[in-house]
N, C-alpha and C positions, 0 to 999 in steps of 0.2 A: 488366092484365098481358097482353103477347104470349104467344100460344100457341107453344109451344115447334113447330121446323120437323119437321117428316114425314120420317124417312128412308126410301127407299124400299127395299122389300122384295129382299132377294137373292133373284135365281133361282134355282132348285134345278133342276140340270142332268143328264140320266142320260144313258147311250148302250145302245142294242142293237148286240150284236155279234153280226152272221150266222154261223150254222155249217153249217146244215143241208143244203147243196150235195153234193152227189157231182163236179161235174165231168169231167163225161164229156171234154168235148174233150180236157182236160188228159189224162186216165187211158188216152183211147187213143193217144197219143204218149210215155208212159211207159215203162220197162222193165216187164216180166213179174211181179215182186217186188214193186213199188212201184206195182203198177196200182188193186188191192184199195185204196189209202189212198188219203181225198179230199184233194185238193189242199192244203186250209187247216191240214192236219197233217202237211205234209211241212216239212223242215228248210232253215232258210235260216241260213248262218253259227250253225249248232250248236243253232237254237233253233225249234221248231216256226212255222211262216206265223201261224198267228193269234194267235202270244203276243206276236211283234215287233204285231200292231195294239193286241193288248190294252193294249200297254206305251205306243203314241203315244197313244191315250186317256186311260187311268188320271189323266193330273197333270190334264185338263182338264173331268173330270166329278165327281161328287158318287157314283154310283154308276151301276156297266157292267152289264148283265143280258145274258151270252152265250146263245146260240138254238141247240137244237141237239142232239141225239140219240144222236152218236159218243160208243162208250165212250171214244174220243181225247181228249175234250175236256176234260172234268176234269185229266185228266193233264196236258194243253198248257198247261194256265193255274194249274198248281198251283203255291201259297203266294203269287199275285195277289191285291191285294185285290175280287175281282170273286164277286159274287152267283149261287146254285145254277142253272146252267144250267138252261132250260126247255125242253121238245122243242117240235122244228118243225114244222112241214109239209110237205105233196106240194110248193108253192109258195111262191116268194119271201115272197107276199104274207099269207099262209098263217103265215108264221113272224115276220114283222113285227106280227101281231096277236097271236101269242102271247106276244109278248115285253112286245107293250103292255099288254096284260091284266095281267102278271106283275106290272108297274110301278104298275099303278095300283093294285094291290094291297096296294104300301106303305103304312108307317103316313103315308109321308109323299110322294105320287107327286110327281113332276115339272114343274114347269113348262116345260121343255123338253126334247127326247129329240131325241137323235143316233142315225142310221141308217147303219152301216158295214159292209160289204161284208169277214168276215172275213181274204179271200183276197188285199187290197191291205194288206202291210205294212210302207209307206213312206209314209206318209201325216205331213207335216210339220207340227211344231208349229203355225208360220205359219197355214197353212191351216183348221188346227181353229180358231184364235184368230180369223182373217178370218170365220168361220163363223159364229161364236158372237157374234160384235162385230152382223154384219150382223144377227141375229136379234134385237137391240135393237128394230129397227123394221121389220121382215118379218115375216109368220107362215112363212114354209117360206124354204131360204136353201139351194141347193146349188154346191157348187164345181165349175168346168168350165174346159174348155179350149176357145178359138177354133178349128174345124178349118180348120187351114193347107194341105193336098194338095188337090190337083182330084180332083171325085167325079166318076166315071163310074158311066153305066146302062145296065148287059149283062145280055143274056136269050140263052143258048144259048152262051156263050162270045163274043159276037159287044156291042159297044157300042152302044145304042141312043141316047145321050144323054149329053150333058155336065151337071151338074148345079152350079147357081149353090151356092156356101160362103159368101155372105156371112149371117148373122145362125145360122150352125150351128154350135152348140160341141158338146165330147164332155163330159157327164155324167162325174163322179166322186164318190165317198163320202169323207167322212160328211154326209150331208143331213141340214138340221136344219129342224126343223118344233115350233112350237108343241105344247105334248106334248096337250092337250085337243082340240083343231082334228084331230088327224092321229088320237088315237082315236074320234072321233066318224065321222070321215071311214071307216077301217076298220069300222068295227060297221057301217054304212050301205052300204058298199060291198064286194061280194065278188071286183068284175072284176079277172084276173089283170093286172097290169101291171110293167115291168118297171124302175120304180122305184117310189118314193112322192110324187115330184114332180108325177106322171102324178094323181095322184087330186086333189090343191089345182088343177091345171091344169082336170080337167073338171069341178069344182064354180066354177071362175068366181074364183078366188084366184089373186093375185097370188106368182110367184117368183121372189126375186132370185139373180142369178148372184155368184160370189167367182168370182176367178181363181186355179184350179186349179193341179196341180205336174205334171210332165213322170217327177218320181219317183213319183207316187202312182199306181204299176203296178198292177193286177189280173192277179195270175196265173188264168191263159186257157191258154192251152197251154206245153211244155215250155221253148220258147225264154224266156220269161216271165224264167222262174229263172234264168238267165245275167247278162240285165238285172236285177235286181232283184240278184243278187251282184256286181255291178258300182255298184249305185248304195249297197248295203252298205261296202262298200271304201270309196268316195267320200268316206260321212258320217265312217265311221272317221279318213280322214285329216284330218278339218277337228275344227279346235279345239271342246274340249268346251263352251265357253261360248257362249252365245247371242252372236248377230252381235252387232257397236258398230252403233246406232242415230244419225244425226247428225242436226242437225235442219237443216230448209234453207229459207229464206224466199224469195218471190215476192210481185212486186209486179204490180199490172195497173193499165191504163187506156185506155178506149175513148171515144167519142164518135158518134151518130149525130142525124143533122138530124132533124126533124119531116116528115114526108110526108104528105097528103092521101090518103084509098080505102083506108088500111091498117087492119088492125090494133093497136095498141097491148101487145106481151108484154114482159113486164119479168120476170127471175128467174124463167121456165119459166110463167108465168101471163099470163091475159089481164086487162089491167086496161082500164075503162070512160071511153073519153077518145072526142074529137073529130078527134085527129088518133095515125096509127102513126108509125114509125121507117123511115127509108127505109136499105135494105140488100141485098146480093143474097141473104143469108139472109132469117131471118125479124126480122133485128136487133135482136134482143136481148140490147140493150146490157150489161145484168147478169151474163147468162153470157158473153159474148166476155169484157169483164174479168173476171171469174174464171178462165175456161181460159188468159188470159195469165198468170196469177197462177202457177198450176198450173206451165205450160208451161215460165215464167221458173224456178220452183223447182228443175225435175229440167234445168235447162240444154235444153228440147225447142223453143226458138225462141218463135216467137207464132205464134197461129191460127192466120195464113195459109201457115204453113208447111203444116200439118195438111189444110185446108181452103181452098186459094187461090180467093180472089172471083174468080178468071179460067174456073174451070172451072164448065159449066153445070150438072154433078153436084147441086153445093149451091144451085142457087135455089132461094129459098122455102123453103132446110130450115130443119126444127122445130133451132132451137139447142137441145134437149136433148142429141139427138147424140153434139157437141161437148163437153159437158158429161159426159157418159158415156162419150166415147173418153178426157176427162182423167184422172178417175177411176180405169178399167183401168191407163194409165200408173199411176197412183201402186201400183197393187195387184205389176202386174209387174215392180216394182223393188222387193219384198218392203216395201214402204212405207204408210205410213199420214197420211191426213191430219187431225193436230194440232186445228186451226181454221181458216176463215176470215173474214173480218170485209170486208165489202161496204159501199161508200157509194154511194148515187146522189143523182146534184145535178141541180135541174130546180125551176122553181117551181110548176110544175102538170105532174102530176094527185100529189095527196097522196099519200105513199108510207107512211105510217105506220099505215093501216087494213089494210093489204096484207101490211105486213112478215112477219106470223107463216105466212102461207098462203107467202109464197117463200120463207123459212128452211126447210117442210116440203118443199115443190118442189124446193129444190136439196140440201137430204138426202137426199132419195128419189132424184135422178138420181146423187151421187156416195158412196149404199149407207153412207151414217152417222149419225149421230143426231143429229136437230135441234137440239140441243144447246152441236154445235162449230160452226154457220151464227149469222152475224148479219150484218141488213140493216137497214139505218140511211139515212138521207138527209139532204140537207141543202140549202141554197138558195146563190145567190151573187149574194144581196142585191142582185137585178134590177140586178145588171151584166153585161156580157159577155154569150154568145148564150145563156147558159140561160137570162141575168136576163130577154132578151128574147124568150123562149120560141120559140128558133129549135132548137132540138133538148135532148137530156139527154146528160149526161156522166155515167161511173162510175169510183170507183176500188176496189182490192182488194189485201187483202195474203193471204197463206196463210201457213201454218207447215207443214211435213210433216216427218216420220223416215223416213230410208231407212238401208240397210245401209252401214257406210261399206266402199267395194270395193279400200280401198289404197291410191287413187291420190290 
């Protein structure tokens, strides 16, 4: 008799929600009346700051443990279904371990815990969901934004420097973190830092980014509240049901010769051959058809739009990149991607020893679970240049849901 199949364990999800803040910047651009209240208990459209986060939480956890001191706080989240508030600490970091402790104190702690910033309470469905999704196959997983402005670097009022933006994004909550990993991390570690991202980073762990929302404000000073009632109105006027999802297919297909001196990478890996692929990247045939796949889906052209072979920017680059610029596209169009199902045609080097190590490779580069990747191959029965091993061909379909925009 087959042994009946395994299902796999639901995770049990909590969130800490920060309270413990005073807010100074905010309180000194306040009126005189309203200085004495910390920020996370002042009113936004009739309803206290941290009750609109506790309420973007609540549908996506198991159970919320608020952090936090203020005799405000009870009051702010009264008849929530959220757990006896714990007191904080002097620090961030201080009140994140209290909150952890709290949790694992359940009968039934967590396998995962979400870290939120009471004071941001515009925090999108979306975004929690992109969070939580990523943490399938991440231990720590925070949402951010790419910073778009040129930095400058001034000392005395005066610019000493222009500073490069590329690979700098803005940190946002709620960071989600393995709940075991990130208390072990806490107990071991007291350095004050000014996230929890910051502690999987100096222990040598890997953290994937979600892309972040433009609403998901942190009230910081008074202007804050303007914006944040402005992005209140917004939500008000758009329909109460969740967006129409449509779903949208893309197809791919690349080709690259055999070249001699190279390397051989196929689907983010290096596989053990005699001869690479010649290209002015690293030509890696696997992922160029995929990011066409991708590209064809959301209507964004092919590669070379993205990335033209003319420009010396990209020689030699790692095609993961590419495969991570695609990615971003599908998250920034509130989208997600379905599947993709990858062929590569070539008679040599075997691709079927390989397959599972590049379904994990290009999950990892485009933040989903190895799960919706499949890489397959096939031969063409030593006709044509594969059959006569003058190079390899790939083709690829995707599926993705994006929001549909009306048009």
């Amino acid at each position: 008799m087959n042994a009946p199949h395994a299902h796999p364990k639901r995770r049990r999800i909590a969130a800490l929600l920060l309270a413990a803040g005073r807010g100074r910047r905010f309180s000194a651009g306040a009126p005189q009346d309203q200085a004495s209240i910390s920020k996370q208990f002042h009113l936004l459209a009739g309803q206290p700051i941290i009750r609109h986060a506790a309420l973007a939480l609540l549908p996506h956890v198991d159970v919320l443990q608020p952090v936090g001191s203020d005799p405000l706080l009870p009051e702010a989240l009264a008849g929530l279904d959220v757990l006896p508030p714990v007191e904080g600490g002097a620090e961030r970091h201080d009140s994140v371990r209290a909150g952890l402790d709290a949790l694992a104190a359940l009968p039934e702690p967590p396998d995962i815990v979400l870290v939120h910033d009471g004071a941001r309470p515009c925090v999108p469905a979306a975004l929690i969901a992109r969070t939580l999704e990523a943490l399938e196959t991440h231990e720590g997983v925070i949402p951010a934004l790419p910073v778009s402005d040129t930095l400058k670097k001034v000392e005395n009022g005066i610019i000493t420097g222009t500073v490069s933006r590329e690979g700098l994004w803005r940190a946002q909550t709620p960071q989600g973190f393995s709940f075991p990993l990130l208390r072990d991390l806490h107990d071991r570690h007291r350095t004050a830092l000014t996230d929890d991202a910051g502690l999987l980073e100096a222990e040598g762990h890997r953290v994937a980014i979600v892309m972040g929302s433009e609403d998901n404000i942190k009230l910081t000073v008074t202007e804050d509240l303007m914006r944040l009632e402005r992005v209140i109105e917004d939500q008000q006027k758009q329909p109460s049901q969740a967006p129409v999802l449509l779903p949208r297919v893309g197809l791919g297909y690349d080709v690259h010769a055999f070249a001699e001196g190279r390397k051989l990478i196929l689907c983010g890996i290096e596989i053990p051959h005699e001869k690479g692929l010649a290209g002015h990247s690293d030509a890696d045939v696997g992922i160029h058809t995929l990011c066409d796949a991708i590209y064809g889906a959301l209507n964004e052209g092919d590669i070379g739009r993205h990335f033209p072979p003319t420009d010396e920017k990209w020689r030699d680059m790692d095609s993961a990149r590419f495969l991570v610029h695609a990615g971003e596209l599908i998250r920034s169009r509130g989208g997600m991607l379905v599947n993709a199902d990858l062929t590569i045609i070539c008679e040599r080097p075997k691709i079927g020893p390989h397959a599972k190590a590049m379904c994990a490779r290009l999950a990892e580069l485009l933040k989903v679970n190895p799960s919706r990747i499949s890489v397959k191959a096939t031969t063409s029965e030593r006709l044509g240049f594969t059959g006569r091993e003058e190079g390899i061909a790939a083709t690829a379909a995707v599926s993705i849901m994006v929001p549909d925009n009306g048009e």
